[in-house]
C-alpha positions as CSV (number, residue, x, y, z in Angstrom):
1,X,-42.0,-8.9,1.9
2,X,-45.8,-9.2,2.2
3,X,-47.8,-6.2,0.5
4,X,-48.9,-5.2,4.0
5,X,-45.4,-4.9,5.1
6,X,-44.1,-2.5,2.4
7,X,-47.6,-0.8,3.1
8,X,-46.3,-0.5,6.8
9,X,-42.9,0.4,5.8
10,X,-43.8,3.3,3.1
11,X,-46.4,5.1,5.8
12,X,-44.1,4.9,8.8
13,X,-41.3,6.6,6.1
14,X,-43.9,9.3,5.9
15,X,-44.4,9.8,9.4
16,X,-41.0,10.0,9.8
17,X,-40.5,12.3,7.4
18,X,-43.2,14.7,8.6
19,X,-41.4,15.0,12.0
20,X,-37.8,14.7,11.2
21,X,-37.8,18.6,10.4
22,X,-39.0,19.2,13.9
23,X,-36.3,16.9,15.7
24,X,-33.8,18.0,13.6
25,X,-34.5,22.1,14.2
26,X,-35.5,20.9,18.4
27,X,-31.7,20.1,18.6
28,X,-29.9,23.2,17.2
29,X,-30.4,25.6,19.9
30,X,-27.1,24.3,20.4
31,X,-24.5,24.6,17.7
32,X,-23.5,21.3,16.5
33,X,-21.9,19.8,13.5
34,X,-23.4,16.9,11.5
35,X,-22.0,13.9,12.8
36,X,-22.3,15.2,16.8
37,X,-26.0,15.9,15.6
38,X,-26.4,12.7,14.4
39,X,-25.3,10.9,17.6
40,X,-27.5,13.2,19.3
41,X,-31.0,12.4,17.5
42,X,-29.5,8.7,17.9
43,X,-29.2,8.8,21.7
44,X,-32.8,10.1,22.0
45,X,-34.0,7.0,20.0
46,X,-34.3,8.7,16.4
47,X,-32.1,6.8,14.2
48,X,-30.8,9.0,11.2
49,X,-28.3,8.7,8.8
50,X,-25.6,11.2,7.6
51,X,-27.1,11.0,3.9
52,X,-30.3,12.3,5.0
53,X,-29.2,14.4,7.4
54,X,-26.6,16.3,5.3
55,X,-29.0,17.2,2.2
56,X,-31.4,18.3,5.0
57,X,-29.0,20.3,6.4
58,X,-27.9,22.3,3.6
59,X,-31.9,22.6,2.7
60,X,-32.6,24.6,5.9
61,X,-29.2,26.4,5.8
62,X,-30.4,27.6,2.3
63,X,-33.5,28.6,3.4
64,X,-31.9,30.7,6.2
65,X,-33.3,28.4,9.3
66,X,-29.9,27.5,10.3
67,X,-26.4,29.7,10.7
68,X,-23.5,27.5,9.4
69,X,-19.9,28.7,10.7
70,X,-16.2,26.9,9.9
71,X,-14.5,25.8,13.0
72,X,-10.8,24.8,11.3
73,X,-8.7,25.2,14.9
74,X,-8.9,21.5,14.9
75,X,-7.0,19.4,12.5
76,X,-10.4,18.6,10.6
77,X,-12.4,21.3,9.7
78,X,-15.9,21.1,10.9
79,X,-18.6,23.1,9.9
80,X,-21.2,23.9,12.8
81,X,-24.7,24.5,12.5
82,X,-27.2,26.6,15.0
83,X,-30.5,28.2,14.9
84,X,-31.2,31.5,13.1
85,X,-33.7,33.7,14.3
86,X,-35.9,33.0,11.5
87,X,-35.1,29.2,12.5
88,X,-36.2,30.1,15.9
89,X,-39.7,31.3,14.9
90,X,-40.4,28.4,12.3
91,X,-39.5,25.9,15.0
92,X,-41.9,27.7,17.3
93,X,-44.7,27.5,14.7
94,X,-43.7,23.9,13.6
95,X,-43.5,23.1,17.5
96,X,-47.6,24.2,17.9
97,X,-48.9,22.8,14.8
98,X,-47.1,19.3,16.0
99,X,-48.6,19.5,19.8
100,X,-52.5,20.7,17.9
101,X,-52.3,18.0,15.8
102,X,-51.4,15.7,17.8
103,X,-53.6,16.7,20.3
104,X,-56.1,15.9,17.7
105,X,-55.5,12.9,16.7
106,X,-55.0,11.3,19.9
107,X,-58.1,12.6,21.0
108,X,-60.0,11.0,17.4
109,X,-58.0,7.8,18.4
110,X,-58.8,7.7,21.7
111,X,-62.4,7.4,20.2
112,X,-62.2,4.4,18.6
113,X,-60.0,2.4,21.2
């Protein structure tokens, strides 16, 4: 791989990672467990993993964005994941800084275009 390519590759990583937060927290109005949430960011085009989406999972639960209950009717326990209220707010607040900025930085792009 050519220098410019792991350039490419290491900055799109980055971009990823600024927004994955956002997707992620945009999809658990809903209560869902991991692997139906990671079908769901994969239908809307945002391939994820379960490795990175389990550790960031347990990172917002921890930080008490997300309530986490036990379903175990079924024969395989799942545990589901929703919004807190807190959650609710920081998605707000992540949610506007996203739209400014991006506002933004189409507008500087459309500049040079």
């Amino acid at each position: 791989m050519s220098n410019f390519d792991d350039i490419i590759k290491n900055l799109q990583q980055e971009l990823r990672k600024g927004t994955l937060v956002l997707a992620v927290l945009s999809q658990l109005f809903e209560k869902h467990y991991g692997y139906s949430l990671v079908e769901t960011l994969n239908k809307h085009g945002l391939q994820i993993d379960q490795n990175t989406l389990y550790p960031l999972l347990r990172r917002l639960d921890k930080q008490g964005l997300l309530e986490a209950t036990w379903d175990v009717s079924e024969t395989r326990p799942r545990k589901y994941y929703k919004l807190s209220e807190l959650g609710i707010r920081v998605y707000n607040e992540l949610k506007n800084t996203y739209y400014n900025s991006h506002t933004v930085i189409e507008n500087m792009m459309k500049e040079v275009e």
